[in-house]
N, CA, C and O of each residue as an XYZ file, in Angstrom:
352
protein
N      37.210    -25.685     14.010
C      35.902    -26.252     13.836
C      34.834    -25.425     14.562
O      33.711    -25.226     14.098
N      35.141    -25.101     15.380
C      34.064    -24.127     16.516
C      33.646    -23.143     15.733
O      32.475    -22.774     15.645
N      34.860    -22.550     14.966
C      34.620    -20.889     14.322
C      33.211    -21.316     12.994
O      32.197    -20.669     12.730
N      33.581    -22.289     12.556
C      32.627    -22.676     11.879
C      31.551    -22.971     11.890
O      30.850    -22.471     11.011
N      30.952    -23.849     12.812
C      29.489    -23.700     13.821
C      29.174    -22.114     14.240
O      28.083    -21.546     14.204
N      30.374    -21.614     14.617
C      29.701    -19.836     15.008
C      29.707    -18.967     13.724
O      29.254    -17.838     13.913
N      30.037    -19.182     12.712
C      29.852    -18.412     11.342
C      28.560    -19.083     11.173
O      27.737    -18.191     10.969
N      27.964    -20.280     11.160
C      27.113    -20.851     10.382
C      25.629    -20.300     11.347
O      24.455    -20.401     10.991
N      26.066    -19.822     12.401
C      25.238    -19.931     13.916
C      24.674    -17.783     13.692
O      23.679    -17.244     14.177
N      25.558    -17.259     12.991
C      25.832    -15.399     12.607
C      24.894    -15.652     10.953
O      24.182    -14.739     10.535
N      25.005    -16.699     10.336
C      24.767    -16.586      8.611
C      23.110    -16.901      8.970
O      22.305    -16.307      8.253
N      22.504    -17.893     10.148
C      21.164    -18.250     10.285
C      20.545    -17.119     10.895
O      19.648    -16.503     10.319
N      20.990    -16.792     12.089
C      20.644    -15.005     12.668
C      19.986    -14.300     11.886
O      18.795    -13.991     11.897
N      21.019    -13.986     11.019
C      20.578    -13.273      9.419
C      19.885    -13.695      8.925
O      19.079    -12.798      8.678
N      19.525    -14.646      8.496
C      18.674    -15.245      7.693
C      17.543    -15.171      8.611
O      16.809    -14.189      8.500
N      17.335    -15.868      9.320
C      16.021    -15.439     10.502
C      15.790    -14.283     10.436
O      14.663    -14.053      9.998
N      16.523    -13.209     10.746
C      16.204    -12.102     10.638
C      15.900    -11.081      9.315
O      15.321    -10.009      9.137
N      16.515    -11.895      8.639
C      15.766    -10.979      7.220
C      14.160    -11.906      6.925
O      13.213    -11.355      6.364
N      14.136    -12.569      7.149
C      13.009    -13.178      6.764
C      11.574    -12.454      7.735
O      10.468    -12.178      7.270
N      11.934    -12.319      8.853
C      11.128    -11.597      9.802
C      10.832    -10.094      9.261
O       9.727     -9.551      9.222
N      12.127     -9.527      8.836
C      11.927     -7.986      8.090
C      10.826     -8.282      7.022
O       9.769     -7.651      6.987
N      11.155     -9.311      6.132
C       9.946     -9.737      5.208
C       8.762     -9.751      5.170
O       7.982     -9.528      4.244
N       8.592    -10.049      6.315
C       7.239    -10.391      6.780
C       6.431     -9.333      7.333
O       5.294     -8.975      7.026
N       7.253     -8.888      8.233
C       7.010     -7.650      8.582
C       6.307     -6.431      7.089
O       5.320     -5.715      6.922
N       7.353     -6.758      6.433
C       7.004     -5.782      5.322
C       5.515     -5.856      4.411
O       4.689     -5.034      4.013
N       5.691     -7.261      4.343
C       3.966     -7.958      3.702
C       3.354     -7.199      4.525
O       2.726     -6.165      4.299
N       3.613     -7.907      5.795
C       1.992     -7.517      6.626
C       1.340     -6.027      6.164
O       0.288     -5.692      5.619
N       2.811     -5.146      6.796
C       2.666     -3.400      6.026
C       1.725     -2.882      5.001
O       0.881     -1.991      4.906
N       2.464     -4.247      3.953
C       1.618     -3.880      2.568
C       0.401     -4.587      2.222
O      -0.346     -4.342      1.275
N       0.298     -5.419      3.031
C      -1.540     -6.054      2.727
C      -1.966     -4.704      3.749
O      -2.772     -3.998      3.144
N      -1.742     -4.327      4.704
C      -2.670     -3.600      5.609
C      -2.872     -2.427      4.329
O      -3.941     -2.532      3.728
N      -2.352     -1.815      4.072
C      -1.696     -0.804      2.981
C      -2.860     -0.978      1.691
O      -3.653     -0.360      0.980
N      -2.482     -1.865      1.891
C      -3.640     -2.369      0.116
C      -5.251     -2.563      0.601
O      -6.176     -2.247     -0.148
N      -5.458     -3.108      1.915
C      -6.768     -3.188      2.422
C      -7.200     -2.040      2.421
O      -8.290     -1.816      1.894
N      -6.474     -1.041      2.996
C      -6.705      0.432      3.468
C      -7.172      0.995      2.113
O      -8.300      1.415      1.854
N      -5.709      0.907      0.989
C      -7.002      1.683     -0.097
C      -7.688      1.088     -0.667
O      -8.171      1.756     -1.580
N      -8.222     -0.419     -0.619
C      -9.372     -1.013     -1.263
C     -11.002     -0.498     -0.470
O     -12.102     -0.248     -0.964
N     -10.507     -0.503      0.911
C     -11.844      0.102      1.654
C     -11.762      2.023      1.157
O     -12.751      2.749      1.058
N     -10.531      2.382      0.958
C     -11.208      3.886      0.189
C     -11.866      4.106     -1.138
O     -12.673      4.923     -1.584
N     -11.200      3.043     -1.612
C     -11.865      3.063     -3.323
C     -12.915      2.303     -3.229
O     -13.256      2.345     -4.411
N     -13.654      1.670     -2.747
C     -15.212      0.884     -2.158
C     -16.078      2.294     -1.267
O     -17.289      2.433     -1.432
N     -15.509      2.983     -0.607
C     -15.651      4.091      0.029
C     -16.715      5.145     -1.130
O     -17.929      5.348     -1.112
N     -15.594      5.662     -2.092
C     -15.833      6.701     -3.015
C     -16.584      5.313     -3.784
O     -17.471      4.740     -3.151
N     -16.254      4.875     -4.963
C     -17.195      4.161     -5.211
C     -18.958      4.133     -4.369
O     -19.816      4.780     -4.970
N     -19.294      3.576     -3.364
C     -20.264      3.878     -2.943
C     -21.143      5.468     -2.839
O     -22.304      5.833     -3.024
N     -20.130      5.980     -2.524
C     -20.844      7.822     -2.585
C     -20.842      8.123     -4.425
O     -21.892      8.593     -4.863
N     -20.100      7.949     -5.088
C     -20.356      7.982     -6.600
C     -22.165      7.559     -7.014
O     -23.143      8.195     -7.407
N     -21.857      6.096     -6.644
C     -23.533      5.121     -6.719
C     -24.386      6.376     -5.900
O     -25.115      7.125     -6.550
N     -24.282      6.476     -4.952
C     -25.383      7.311     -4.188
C     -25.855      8.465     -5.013
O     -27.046      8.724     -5.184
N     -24.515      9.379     -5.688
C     -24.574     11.121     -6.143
C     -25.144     10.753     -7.175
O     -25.961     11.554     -7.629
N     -24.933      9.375     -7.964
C     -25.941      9.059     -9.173
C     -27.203      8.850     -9.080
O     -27.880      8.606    -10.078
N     -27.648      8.909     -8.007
C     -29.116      7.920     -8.007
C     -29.021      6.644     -7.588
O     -30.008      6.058     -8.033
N     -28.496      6.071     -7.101
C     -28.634      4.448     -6.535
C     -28.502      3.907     -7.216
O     -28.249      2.804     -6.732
N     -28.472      3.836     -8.827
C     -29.072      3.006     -9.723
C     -28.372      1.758     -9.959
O     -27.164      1.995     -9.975
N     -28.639      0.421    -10.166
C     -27.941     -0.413    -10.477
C     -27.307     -0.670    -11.708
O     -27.647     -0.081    -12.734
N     -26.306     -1.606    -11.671
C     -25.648     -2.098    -12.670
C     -24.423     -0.758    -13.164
O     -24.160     -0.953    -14.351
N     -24.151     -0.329    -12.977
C     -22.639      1.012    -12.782
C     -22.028      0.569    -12.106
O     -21.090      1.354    -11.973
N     -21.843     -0.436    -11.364
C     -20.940     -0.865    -10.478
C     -19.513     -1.002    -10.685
O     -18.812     -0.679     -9.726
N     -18.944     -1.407    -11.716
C     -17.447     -1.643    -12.252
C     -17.694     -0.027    -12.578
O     -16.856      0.738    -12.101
N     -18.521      0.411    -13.169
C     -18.035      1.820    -13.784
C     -17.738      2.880    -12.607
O     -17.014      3.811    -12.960
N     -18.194      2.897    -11.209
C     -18.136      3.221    -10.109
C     -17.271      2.849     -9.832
O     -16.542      3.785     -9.504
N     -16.548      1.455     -9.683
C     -15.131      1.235     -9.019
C     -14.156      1.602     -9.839
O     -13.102      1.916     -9.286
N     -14.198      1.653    -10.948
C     -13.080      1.928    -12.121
C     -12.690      3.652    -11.754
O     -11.552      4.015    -11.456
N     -13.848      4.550    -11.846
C     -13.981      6.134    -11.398
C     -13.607      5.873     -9.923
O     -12.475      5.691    -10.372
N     -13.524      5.758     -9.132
C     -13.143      5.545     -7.440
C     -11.415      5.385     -7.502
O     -10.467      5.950     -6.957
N     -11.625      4.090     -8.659
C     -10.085      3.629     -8.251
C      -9.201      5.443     -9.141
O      -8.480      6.255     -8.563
N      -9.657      5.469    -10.562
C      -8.679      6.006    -10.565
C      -8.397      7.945     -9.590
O      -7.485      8.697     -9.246
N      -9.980      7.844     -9.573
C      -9.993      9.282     -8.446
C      -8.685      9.428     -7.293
O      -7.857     10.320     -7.110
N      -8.988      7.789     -6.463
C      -7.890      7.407     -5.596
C      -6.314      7.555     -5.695
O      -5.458      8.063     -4.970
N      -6.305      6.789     -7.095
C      -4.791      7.167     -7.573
C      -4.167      8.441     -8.060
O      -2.989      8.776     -8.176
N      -4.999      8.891     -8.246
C      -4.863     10.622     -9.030
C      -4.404     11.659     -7.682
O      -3.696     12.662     -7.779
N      -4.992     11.135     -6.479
C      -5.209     11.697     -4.919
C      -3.515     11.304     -4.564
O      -2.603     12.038     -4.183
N      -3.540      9.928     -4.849
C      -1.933      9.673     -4.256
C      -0.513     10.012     -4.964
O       0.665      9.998     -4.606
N      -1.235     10.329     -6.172
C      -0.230     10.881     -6.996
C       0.176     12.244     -6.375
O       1.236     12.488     -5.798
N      -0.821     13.052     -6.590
C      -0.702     14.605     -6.055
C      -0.072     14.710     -4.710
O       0.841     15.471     -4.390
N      -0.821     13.656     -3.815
C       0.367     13.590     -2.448
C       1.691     13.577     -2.508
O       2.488     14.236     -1.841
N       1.911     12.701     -3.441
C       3.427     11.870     -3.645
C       4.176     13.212     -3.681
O       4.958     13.573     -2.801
N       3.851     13.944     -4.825
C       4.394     15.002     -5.319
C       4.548     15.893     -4.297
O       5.678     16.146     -3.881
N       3.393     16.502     -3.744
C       3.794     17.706     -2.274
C       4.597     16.913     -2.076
O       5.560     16.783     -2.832
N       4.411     16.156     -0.980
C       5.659     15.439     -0.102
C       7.260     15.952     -0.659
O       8.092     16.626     -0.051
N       7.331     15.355     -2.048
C       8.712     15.863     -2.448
C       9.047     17.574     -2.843
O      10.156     18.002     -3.164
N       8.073     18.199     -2.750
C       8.172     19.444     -2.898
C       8.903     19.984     -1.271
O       9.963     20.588     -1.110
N       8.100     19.606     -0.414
C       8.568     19.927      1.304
C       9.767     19.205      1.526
O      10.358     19.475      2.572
N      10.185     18.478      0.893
C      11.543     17.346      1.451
C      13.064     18.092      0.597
O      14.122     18.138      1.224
N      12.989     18.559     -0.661
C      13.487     19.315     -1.518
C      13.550     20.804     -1.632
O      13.037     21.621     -2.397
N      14.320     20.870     -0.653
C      14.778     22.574     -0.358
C      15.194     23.275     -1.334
O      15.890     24.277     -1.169
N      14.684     22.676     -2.898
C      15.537     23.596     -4.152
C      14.599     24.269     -4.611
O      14.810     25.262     -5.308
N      13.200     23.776     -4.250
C      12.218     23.872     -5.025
C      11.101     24.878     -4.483
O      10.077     25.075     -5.138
């Protein structure tokens, strides 16, 4: 009976503890997602400016920002695996 309270006592551990990894991981990825929402609001804003200030471009400014942004992390992605891949 004991061994059983201490299996059940090793199965909650785990469970506590993956749930904490979880969380951990969110937090990561909201910080992550804030980070490039303030870069693509970033470029967006200097876009508005290099145009003239002008109003109402606004989605058309964040739409050009966002995908500038993604085009940026793409090309990263790629070095990265170029330096990690000694074939290449």
């Amino acid at each position: 009976m004991a061994q059983g309270r201490e299996g059940r006592g090793r199965r909650q551990r785990r469970l506590t503890s993956t749930r904490g990894q979880e969380a951990r991981v969110n937090q990561e990825e909201n910080k992550l997602a804030g980070e490039r929402e303030q870069r693509i609001r970033d470029r967006a804003y200097a876009i508005w400016e290099a145009e003239g200030s002008l109003d109402g471009k606004d989605l058309e400014h964040w739409l050009r920002a966002e995908a500038e942004i993604a085009a940026e992390e793409q090309g990263g992605s790629q070095d990265k695996e170029r330096i990690v891949d000694p074939d290449q």
